[in-house]
Backbone bond lengths (Angstrom), bond angles and torsions (degrees), N, CA, C in turn:
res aa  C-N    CA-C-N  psi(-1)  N-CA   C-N-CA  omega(-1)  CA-C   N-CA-C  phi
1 X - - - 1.440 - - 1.527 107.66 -
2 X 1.422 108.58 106.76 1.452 114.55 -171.86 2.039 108.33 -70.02
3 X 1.107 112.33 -36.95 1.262 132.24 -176.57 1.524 114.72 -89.30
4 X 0.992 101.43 88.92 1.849 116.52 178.74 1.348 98.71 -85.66
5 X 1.302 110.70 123.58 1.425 124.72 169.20 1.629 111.53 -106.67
6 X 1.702 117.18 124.66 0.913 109.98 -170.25 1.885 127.34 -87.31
7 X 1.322 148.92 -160.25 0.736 125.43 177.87 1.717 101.95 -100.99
8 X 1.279 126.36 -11.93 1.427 141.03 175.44 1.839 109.16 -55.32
9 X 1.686 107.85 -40.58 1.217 122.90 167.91 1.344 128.61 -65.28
10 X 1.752 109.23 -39.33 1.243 120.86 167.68 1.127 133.15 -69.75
11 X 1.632 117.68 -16.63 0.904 143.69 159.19 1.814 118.29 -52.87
12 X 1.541 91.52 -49.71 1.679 101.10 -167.36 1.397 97.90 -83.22
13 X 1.071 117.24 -17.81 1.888 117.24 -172.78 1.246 86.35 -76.58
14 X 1.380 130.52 -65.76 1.317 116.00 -152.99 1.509 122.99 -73.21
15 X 1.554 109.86 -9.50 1.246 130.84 159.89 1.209 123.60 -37.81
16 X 1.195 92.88 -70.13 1.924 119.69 166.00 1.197 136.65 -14.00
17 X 1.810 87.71 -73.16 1.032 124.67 -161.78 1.849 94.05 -103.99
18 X 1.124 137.08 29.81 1.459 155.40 -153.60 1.701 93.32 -19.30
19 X 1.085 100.18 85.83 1.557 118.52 176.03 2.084 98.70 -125.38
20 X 1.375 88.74 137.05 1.524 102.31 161.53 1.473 109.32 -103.23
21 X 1.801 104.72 121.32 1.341 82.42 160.42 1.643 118.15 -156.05
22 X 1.068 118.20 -178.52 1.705 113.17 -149.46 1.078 93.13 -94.58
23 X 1.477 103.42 169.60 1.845 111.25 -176.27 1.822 104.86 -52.21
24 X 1.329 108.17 -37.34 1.483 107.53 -151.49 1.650 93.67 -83.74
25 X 1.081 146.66 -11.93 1.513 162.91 131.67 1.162 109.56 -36.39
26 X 1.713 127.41 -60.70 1.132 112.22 -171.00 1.025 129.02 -87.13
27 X 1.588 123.70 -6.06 1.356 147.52 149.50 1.632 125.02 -51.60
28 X 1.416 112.34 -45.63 1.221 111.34 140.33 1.522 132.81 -78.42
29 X 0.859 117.65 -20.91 1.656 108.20 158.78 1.585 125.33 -65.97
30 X 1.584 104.33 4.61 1.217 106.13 174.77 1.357 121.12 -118.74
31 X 1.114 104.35 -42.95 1.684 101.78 127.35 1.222 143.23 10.65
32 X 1.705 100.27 -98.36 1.199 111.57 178.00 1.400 123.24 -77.44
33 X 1.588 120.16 -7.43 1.506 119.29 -178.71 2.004 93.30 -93.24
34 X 1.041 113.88 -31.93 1.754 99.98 158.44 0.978 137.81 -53.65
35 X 1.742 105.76 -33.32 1.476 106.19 171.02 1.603 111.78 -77.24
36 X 0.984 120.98 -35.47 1.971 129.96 163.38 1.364 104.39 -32.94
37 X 1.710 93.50 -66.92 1.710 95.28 -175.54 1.803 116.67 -56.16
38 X 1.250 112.13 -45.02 1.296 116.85 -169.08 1.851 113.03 -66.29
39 X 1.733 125.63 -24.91 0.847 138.22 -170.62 1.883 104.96 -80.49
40 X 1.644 98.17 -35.71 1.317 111.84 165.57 1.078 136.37 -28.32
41 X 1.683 105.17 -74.31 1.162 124.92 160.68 1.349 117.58 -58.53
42 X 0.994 134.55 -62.70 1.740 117.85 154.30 1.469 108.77 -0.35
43 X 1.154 93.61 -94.85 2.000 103.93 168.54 1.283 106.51 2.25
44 X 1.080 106.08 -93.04 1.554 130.06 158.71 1.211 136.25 -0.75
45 X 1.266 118.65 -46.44 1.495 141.98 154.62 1.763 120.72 -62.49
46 X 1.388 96.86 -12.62 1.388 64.67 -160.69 2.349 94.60 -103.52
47 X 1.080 105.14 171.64 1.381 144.90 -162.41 1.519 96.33 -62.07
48 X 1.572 123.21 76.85 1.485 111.49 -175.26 1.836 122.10 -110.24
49 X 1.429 100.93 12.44 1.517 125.60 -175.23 1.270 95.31 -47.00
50 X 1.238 140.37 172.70 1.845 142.25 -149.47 1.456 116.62 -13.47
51 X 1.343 119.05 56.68 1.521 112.63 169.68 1.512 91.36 -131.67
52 X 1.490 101.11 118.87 1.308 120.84 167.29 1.342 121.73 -38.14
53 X 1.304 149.77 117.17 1.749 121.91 160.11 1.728 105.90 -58.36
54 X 1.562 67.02 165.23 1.555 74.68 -163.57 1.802 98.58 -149.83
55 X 1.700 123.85 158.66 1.123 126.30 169.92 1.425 135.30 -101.24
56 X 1.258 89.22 -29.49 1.556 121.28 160.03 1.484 141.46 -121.03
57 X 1.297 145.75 137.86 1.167 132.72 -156.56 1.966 105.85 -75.26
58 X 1.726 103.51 -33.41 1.227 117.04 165.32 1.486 127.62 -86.56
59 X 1.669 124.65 146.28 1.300 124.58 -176.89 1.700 103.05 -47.86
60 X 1.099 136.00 123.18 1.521 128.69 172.68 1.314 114.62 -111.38
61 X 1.102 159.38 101.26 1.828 135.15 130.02 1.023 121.50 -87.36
62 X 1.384 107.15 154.93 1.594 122.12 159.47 1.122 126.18 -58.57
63 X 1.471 128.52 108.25 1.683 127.99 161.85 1.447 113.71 -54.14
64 X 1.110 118.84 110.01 1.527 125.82 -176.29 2.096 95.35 -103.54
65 X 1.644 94.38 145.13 1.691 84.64 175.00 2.139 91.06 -141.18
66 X 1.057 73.10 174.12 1.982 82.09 -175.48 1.478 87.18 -73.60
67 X 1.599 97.28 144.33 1.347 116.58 169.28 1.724 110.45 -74.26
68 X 1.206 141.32 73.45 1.289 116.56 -174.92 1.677 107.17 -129.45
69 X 1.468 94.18 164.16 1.719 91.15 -141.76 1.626 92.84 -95.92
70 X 1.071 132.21 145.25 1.590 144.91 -176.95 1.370 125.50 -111.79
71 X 1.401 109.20 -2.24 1.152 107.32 -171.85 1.954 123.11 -109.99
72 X 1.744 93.89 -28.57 1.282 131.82 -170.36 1.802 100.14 61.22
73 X 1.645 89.97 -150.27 1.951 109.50 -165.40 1.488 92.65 -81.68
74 X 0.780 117.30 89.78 2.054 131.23 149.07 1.442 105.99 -20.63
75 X 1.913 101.69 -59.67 1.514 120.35 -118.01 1.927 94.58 -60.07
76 X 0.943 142.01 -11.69 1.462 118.65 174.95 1.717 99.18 -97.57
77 X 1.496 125.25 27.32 1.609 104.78 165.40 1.561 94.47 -111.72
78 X 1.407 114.97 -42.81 1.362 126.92 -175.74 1.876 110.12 -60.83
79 X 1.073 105.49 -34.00 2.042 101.06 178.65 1.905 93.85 -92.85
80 X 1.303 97.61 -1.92 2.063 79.37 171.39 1.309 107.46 -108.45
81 X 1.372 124.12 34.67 1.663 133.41 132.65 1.255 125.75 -107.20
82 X 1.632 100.12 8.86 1.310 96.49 178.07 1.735 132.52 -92.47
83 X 1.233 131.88 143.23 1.570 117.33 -157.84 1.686 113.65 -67.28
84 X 1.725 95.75 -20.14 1.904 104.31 -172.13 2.000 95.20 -148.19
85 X 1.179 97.86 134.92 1.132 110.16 -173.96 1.922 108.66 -129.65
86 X 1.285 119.87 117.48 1.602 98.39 176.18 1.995 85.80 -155.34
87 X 1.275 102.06 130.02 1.441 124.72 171.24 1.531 93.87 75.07
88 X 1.471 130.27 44.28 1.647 107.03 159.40 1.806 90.68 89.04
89 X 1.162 109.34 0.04 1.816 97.10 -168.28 1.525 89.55 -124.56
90 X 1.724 93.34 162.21 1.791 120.48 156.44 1.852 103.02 -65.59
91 X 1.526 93.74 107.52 1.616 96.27 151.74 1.488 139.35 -63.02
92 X 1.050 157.02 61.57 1.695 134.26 -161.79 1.377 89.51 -125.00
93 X 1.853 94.36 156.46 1.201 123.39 169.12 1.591 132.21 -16.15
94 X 0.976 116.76 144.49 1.404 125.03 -175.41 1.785 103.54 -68.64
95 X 1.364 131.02 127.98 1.198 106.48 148.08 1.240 147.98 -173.65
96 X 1.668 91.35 56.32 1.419 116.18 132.27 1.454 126.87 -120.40
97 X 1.311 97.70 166.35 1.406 90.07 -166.07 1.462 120.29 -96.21
């Protein structure tokens, strides 16, 4: 395990991430973030000269459409169900005091 994780780190992870955890936890949490690290570097190794980055494994875009509005100004069908109406607005009760 090229990547020694210390317990000073495990400390701050679990900080973080406001986790309590017991010796036998944080022993495996060190562990297993070595093996992360160590799989990493793997990664790392390997041969990535003409490979595009990429975000998706499939071609993706976004369908973008015009924002345009379909419905128009309601506002005198929508306040004529309303029980109190004053300035274009819903009237109701006061309530706070």
């Amino acid at each position: 395990m090229a990547n020694i994780i210390t317990d000073e780190t495990i400390e701050y992870v679990s900080i973080l991430a406001k986790l309590e955890l017991s010796e036998e936890e944080k022993e495996q949490a060190k562990t297993d973030m070595g093996r992360m690290l160590d799989y990493i570097d793997k990664l790392n190794e390997l041969d990535t000269d003409g490979v595009e980055p990429m975000s998706h494994i499939f071609p993706y875009t976004n369908v973008f459409r015009e924002d345009v509005v379909t419905n128009g100004d309601e506002r005198d069908a929508i306040l004529s169900n309303a029980p109190g109406v004053k300035d274009g607005m819903f009237r109701v009760p006061k309530t706070v005091e």
